[in-house]
NUGU-335851 format. One record per atom (N, C-alpha, C, O): residue number from 1; atom name; x, y, z. Coordinates in nm, 4 decimals. Layout:
<pts>
PT   resi   name          x          y          z
PT    NUM     CA          X          Y          Z
...
</pts>
This chain:
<pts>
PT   resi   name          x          y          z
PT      1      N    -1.0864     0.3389    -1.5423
PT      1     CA    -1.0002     0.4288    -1.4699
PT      1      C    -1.0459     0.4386    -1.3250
PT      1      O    -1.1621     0.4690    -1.2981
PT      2      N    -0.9451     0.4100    -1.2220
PT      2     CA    -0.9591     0.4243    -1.1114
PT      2      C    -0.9883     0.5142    -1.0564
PT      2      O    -0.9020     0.5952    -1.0900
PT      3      N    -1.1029     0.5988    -0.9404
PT      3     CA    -1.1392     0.7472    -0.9230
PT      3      C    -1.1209     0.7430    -0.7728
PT      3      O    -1.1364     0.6438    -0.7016
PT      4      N    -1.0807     0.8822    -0.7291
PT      4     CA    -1.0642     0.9112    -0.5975
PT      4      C    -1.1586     0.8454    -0.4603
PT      4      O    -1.1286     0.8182    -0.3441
PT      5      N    -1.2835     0.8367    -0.5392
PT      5     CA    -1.3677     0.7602    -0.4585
PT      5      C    -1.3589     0.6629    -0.3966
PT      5      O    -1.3597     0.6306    -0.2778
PT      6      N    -1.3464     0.5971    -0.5320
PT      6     CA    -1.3216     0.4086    -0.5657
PT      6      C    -1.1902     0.3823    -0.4472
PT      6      O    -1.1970     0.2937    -0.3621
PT      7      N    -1.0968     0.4577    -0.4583
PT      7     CA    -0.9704     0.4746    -0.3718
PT      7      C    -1.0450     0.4546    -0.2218
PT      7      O    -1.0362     0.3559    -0.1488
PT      8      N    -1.1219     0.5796    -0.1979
PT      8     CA    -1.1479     0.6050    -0.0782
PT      8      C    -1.2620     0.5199    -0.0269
PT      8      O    -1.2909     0.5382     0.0914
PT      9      N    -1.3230     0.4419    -0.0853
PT      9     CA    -1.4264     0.3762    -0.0521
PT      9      C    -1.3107     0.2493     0.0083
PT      9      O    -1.3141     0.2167     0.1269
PT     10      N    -1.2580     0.2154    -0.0436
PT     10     CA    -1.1269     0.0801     0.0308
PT     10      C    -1.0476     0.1129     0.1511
PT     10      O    -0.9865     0.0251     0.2121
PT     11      N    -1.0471     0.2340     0.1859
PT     11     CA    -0.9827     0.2341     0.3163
PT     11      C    -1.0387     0.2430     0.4426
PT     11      O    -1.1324     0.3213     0.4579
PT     12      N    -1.0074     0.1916     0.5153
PT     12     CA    -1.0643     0.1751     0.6512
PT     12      C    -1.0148     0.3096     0.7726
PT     12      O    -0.9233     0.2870     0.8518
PT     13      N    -1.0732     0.4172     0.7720
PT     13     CA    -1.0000     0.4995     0.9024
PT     13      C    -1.0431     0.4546     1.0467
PT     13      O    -1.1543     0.4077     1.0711
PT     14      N    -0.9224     0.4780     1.1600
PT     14     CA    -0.9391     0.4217     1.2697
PT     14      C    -0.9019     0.5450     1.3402
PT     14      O    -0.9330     0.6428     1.2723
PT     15      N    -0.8466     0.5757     1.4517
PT     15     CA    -0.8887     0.6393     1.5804
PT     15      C    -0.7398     0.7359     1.5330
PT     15      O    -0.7227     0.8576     1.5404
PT     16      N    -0.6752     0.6611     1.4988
PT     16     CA    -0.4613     0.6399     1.5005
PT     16      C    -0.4145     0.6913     1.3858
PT     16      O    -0.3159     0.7650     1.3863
PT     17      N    -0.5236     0.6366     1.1982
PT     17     CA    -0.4506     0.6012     1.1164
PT     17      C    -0.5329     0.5586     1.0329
PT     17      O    -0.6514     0.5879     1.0490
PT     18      N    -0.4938     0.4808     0.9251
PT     18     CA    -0.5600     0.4097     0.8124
PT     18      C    -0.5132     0.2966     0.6935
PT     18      O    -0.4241     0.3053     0.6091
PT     19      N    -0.6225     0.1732     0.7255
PT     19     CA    -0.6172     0.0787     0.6823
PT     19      C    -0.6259     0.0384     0.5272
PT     19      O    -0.7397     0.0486     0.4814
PT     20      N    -0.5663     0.0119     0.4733
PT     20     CA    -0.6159    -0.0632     0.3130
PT     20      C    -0.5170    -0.1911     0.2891
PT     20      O    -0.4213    -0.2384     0.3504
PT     21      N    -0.5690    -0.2148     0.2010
PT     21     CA    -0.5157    -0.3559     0.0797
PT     21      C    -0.4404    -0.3368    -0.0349
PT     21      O    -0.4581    -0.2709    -0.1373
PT     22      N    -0.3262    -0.4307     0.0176
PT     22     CA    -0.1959    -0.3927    -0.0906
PT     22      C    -0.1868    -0.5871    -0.1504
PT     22      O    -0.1940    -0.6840    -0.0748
PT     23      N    -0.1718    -0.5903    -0.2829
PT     23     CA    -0.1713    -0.6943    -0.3564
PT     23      C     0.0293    -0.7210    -0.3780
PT     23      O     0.0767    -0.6345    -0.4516
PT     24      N     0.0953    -0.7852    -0.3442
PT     24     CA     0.2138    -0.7812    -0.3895
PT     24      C     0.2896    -0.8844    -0.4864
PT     24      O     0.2753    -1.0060    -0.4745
PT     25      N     0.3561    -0.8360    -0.5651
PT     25     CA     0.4160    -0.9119    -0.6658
PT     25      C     0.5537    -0.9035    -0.5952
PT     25      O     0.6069    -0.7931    -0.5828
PT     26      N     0.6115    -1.0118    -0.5501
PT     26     CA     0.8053    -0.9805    -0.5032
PT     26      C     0.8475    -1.0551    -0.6048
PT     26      O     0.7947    -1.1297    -0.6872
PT     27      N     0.9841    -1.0076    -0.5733
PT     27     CA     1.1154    -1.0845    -0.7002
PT     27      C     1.0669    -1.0013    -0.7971
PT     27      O     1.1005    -1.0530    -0.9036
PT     28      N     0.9925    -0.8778    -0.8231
PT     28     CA     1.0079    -0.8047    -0.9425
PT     28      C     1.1205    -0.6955    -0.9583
PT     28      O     1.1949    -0.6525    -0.8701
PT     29      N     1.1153    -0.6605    -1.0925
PT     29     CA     1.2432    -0.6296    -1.1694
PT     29      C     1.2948    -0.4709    -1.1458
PT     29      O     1.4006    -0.4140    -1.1727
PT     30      N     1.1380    -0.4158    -1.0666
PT     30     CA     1.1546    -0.2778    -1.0210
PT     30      C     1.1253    -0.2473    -0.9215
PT     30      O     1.2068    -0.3196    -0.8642
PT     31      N     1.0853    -0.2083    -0.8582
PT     31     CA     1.0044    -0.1424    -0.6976
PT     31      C     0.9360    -0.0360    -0.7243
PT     31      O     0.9951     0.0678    -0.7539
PT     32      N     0.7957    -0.0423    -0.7187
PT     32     CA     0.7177     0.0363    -0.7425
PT     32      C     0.5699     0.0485    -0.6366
PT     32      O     0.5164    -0.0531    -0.5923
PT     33      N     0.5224     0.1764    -0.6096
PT     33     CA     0.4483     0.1884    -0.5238
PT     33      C     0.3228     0.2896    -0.5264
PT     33      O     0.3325     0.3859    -0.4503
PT     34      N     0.2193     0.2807    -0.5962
PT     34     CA     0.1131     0.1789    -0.6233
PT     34      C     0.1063     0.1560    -0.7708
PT     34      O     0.0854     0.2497    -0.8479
PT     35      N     0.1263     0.0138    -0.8177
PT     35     CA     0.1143    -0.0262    -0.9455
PT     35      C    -0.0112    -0.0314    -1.0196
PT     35      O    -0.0223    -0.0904    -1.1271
PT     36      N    -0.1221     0.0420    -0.9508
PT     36     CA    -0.2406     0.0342    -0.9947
PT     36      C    -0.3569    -0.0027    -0.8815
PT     36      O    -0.3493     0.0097    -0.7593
PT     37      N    -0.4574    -0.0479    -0.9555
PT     37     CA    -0.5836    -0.0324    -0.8197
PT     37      C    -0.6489    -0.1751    -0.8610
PT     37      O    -0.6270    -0.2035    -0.9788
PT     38      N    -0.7093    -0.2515    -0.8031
PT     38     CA    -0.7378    -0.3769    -0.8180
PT     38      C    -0.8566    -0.3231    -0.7690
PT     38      O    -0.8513    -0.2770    -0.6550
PT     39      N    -1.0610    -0.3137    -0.8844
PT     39     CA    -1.1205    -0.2823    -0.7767
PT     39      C    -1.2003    -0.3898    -0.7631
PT     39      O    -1.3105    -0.3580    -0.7182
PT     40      N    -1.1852    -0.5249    -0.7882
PT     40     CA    -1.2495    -0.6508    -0.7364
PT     40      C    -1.2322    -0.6853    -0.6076
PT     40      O    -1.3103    -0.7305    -0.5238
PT     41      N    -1.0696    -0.6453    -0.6033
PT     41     CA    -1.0269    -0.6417    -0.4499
PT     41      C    -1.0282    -0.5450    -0.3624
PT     41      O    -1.0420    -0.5537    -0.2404
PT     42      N    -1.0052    -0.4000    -0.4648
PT     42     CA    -0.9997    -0.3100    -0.3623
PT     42      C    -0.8469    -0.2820    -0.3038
PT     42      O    -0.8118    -0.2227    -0.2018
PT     43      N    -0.7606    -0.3550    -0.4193
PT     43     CA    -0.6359    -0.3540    -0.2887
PT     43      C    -0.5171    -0.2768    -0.3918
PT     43      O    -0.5444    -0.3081    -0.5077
PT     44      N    -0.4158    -0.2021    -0.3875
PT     44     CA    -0.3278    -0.1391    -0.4665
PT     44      C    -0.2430    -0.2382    -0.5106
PT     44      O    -0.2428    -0.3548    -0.4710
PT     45      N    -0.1825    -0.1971    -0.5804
PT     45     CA    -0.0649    -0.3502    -0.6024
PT     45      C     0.0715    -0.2463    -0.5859
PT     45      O     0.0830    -0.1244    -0.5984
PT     46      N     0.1333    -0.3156    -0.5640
PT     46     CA     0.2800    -0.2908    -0.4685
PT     46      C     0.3794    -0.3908    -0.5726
PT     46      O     0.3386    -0.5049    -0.5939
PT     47      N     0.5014    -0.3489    -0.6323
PT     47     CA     0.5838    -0.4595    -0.6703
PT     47      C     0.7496    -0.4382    -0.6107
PT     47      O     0.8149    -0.3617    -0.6818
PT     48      N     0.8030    -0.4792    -0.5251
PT     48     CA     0.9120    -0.5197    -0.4906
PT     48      C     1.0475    -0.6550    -0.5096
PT     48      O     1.0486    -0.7780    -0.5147
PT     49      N     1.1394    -0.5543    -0.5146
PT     49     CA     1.2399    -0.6641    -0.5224
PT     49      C     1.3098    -0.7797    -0.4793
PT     49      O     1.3788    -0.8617    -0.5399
PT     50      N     1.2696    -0.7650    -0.3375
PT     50     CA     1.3001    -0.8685    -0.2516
PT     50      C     1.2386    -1.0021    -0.2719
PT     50      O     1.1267    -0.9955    -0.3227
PT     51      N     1.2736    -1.0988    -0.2508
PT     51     CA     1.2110    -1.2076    -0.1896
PT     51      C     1.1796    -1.2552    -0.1160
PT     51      O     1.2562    -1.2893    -0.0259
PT     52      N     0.9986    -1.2941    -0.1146
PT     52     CA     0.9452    -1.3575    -0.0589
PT     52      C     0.9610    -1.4486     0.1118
PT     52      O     0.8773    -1.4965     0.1883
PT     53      N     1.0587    -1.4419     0.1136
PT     53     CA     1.1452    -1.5166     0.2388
PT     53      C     1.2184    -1.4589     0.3407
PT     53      O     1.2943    -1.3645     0.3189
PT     54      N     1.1985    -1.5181     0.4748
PT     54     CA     1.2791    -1.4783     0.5731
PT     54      C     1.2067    -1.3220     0.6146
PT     54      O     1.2708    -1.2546     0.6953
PT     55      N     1.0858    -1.2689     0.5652
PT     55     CA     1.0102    -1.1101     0.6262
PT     55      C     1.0638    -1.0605     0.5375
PT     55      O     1.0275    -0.9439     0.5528
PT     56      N     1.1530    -1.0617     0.4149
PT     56     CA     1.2527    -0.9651     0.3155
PT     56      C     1.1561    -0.8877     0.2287
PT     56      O     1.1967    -0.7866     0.1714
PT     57      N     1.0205    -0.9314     0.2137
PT     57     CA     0.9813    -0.8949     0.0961
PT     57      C     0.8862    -0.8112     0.2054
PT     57      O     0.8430    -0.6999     0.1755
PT     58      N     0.8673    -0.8516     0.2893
PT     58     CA     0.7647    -0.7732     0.3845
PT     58      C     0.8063    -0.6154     0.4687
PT     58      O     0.7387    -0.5295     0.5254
PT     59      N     0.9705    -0.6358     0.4374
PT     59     CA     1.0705    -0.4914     0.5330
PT     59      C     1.0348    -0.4325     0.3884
PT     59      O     0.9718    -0.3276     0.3756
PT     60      N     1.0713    -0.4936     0.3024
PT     60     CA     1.0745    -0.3920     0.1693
PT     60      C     0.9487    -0.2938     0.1444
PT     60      O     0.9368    -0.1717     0.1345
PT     61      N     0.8533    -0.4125     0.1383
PT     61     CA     0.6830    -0.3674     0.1241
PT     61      C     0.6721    -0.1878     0.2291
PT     61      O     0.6326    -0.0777     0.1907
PT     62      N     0.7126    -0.2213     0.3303
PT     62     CA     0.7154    -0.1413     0.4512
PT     62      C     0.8139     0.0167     0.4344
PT     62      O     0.7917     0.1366     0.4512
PT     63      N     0.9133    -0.0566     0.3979
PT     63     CA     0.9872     0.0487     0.3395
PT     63      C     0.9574     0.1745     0.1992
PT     63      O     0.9777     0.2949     0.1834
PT     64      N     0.9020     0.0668     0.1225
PT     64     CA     0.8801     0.1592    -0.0239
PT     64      C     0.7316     0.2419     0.0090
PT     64      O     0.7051     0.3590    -0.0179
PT     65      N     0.6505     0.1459     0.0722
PT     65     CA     0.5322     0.2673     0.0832
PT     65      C     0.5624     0.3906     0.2102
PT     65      O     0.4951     0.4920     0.1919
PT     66      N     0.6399     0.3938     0.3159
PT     66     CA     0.7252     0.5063     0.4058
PT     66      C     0.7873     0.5921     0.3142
PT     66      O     0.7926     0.7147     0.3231
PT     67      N     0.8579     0.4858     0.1807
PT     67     CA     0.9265     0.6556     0.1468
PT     67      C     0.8248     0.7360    -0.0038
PT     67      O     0.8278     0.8528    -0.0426
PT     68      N     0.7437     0.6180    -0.0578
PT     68     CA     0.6512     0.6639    -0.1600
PT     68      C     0.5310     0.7742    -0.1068
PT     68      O     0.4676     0.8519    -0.1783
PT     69      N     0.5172     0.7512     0.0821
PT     69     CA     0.4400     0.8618     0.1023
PT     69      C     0.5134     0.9852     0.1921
PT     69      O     0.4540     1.0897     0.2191
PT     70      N     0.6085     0.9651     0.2209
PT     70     CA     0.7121     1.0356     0.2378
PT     70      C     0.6692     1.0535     0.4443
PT     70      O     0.6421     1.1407     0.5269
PT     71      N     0.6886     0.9117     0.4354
PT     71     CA     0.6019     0.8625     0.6276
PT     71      C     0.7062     0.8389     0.6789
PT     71      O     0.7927     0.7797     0.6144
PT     72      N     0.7303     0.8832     0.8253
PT     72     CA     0.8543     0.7418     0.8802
PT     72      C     0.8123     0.6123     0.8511
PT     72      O     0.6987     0.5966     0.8063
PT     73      N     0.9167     0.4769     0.8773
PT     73     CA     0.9009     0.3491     0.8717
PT     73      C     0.8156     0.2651     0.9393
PT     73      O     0.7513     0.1650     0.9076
PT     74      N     0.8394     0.3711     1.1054
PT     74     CA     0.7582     0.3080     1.1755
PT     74      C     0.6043     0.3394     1.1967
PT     74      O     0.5276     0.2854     1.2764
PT     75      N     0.5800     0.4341     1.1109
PT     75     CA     0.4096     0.4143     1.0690
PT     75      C     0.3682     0.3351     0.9736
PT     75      O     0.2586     0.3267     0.9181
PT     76      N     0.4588     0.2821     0.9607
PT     76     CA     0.3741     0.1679     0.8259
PT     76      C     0.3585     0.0179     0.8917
PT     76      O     0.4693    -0.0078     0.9388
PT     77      N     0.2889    -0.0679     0.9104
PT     77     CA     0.2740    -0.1822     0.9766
PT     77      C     0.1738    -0.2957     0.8709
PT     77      O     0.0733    -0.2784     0.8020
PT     78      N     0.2539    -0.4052     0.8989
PT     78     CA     0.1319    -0.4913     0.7950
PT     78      C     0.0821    -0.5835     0.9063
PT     78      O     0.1507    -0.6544     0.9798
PT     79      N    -0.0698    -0.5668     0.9040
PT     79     CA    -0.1496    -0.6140     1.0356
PT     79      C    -0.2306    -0.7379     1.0320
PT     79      O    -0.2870    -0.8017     1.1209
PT     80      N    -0.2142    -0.7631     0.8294
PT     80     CA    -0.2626    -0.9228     0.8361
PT     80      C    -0.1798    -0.9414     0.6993
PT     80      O    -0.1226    -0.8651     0.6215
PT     81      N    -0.2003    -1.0720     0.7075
PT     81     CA    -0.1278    -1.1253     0.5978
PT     81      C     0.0283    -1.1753     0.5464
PT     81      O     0.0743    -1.1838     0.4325
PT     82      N     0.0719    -1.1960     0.6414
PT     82     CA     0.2433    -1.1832     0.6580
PT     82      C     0.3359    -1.3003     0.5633
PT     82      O     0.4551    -1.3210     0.5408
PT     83      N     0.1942    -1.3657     0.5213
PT     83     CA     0.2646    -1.5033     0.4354
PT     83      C     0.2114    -1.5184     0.3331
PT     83      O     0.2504    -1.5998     0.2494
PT     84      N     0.0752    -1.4156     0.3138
PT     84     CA     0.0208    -1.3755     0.1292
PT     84      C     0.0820    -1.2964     0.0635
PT     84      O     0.1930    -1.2442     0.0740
PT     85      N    -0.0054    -1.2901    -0.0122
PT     85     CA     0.0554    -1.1970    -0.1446
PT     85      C    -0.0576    -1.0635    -0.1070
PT     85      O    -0.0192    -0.9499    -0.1350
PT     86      N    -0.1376    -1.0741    -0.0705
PT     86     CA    -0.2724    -0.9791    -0.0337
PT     86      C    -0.2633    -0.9652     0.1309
PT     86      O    -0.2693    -1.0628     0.2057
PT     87      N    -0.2520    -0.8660     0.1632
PT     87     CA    -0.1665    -0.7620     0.3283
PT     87      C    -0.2674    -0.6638     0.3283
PT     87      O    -0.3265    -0.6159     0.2315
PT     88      N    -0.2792    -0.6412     0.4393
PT     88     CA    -0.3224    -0.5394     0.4977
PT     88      C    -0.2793    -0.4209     0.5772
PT     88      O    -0.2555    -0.4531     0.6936
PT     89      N    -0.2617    -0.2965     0.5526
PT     89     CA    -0.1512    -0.2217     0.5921
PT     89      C    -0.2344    -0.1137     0.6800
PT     89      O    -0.3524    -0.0903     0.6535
PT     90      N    -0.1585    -0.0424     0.7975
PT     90     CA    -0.1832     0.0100     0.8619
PT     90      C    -0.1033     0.1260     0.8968
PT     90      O    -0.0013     0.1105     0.9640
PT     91      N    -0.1475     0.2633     0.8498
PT     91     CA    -0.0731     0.3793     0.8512
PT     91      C    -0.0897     0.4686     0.9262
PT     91      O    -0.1810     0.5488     0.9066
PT     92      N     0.0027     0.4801     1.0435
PT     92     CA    -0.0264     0.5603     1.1871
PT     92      C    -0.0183     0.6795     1.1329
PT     92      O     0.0639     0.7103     1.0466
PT     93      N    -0.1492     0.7934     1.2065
PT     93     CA    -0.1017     0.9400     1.1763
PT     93      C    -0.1925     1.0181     1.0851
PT     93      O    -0.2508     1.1243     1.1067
PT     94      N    -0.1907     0.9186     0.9468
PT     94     CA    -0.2877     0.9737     0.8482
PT     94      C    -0.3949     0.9444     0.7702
PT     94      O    -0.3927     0.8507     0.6905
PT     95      N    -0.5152     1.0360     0.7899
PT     95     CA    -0.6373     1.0542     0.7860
PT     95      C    -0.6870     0.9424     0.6674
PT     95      O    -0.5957     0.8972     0.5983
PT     96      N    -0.7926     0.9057     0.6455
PT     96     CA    -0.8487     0.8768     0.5516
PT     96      C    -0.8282     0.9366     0.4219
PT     96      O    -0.7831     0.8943     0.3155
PT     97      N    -0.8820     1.0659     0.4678
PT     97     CA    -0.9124     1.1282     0.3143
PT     97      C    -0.7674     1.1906     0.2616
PT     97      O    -0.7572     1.1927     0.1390
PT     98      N    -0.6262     1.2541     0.3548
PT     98     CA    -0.5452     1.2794     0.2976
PT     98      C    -0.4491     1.1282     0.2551
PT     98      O    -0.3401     1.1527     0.2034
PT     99      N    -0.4801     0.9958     0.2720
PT     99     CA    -0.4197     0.9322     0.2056
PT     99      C    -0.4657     0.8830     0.1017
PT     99      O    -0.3953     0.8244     0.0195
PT    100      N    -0.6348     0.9057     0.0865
PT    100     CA    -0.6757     0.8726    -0.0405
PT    100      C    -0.6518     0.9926    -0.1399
PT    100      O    -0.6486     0.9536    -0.2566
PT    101      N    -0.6311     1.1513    -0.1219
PT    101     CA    -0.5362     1.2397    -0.1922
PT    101      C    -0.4779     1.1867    -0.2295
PT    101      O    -0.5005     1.1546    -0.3462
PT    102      N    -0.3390     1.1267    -0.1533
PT    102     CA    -0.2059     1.1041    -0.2001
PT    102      C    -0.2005     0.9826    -0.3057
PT    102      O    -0.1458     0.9715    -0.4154
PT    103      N    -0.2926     0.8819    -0.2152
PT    103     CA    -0.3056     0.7615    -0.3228
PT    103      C    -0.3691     0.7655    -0.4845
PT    103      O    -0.3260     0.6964    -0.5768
PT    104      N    -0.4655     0.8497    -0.4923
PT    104     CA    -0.5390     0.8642    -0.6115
PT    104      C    -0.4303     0.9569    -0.7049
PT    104      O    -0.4148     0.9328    -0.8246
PT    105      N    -0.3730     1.0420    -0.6498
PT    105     CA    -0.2270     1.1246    -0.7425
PT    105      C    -0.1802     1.0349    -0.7687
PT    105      O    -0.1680     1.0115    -0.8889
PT    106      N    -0.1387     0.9558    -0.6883
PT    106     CA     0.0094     0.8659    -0.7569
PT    106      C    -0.0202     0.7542    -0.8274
PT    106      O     0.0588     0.7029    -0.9066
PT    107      N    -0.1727     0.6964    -0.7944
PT    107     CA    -0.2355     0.6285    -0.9311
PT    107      C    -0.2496     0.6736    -1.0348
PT    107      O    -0.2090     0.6010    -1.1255
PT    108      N    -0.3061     0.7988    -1.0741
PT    108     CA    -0.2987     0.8683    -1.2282
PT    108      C    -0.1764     0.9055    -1.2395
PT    108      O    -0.1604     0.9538    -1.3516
PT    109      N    -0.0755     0.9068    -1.1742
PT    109     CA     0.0472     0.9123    -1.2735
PT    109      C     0.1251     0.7960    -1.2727
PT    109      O     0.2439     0.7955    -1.3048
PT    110      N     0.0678     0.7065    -1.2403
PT    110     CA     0.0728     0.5625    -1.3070
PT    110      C     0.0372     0.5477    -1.4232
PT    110      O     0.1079     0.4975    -1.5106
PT    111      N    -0.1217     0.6061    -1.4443
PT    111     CA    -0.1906     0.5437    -1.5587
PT    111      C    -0.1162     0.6377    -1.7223
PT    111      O    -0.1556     0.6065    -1.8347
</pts>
């Protein structure tokens, strides 16, 4: 079981905002936002509907975690990774520790 820690030990806070690792599955059958905690990687997993192609799966990515944390759009930014499956996301505004709050809630009611 994934713990608030474990959460908070993966994110990176910066001056602006805060950094972590999102794992994505696209072309899936639901849209969901965080599918769990990867802690080899450290990175949440994200599953969206879009495909892979043309940035589609990447507006989506952008979109579902804005409205899963209830952020505007334009605080959400993916700052590496634009052609993996493993991204790096960057969330203007909020703190370390209140997004590892938010993130560790919405993982146990995953589990």
């Amino acid at each position: 079981m994934t713990t608030p820690d474990e959460i908070r030990s993966s994110l990176v806070a910066t001056d602006d905002g805060t950094i972590f690792t999102i794992e994505v599955s696209a072309n899936s059958r639901v849209e969901r936002f965080p599918t769990g905690y990867n802690t080899w990687r450290q990175a949440l997993g994200i599953q969206v509907k879009a495909p892979a192609v043309e940035g589609k799966a990447n507006k989506a990515i952008t979109g579902l975690i804005a409205e899963t944390l209830n952020i505007p759009k334009t605080s959400v930014h993916i700052i590496s990774g634009q052609t993996s499956s493993v991204k790096r996301i960057k969330i203007d505004g909020v703190s370390d520790a209140d997004l590892s709050q938010r993130l560790s809630a919405l993982i146990l009611a995953v589990s």
